[in-house]
C-alpha positions, 0 to 999 in steps of 0.5 A: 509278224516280227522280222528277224533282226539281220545279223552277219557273224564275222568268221572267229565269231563263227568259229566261237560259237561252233565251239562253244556249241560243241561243249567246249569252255571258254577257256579250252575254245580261246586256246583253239582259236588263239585269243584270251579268255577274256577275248571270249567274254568279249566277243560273246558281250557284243553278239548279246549286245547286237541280239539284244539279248542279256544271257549266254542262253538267250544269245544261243536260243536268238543264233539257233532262230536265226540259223545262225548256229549249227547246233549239235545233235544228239549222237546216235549209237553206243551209249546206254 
């Protein structure tokens, strides 16, 4: 049985990934969190980096196994 790898997310990583969980761009959290863009592509490179991962999909499914994510669920209610 494989451990999970240790990984702590420091909190603008924290905060980055809710967002981005959430639904928003990279573009509309960099302007939420007050950092680039470019600042985005990096901190998600290093989180793929550390994971050992390739892809912004491979890193959501490692973060959400890890606990790390809290993902959103489906809303509930008025839609339909």
């Amino acid at each position: 049985m494989s451990q999970k790898p240790k990984i702590n997310l420091s909190d603008r990583e924290r905060a980055l990934v809710a967002l981005l969980a959430q639904g928003c761009t990279d573009v509309s959290a960099a302007e939420q969190l007050g950092i680039s863009a470019r600042s985005v592509t990096n901190i998600l490179r290093n989180l793929m980096d550390r994971l050992g991962v390739d892809n912004r999909f491979q890193l959501g499914l490692a973060l959400g196994f890890l606990r790390k994510a809290n993902v959103p669920g489906p809303s509930v209610g008025g839609e339909g």
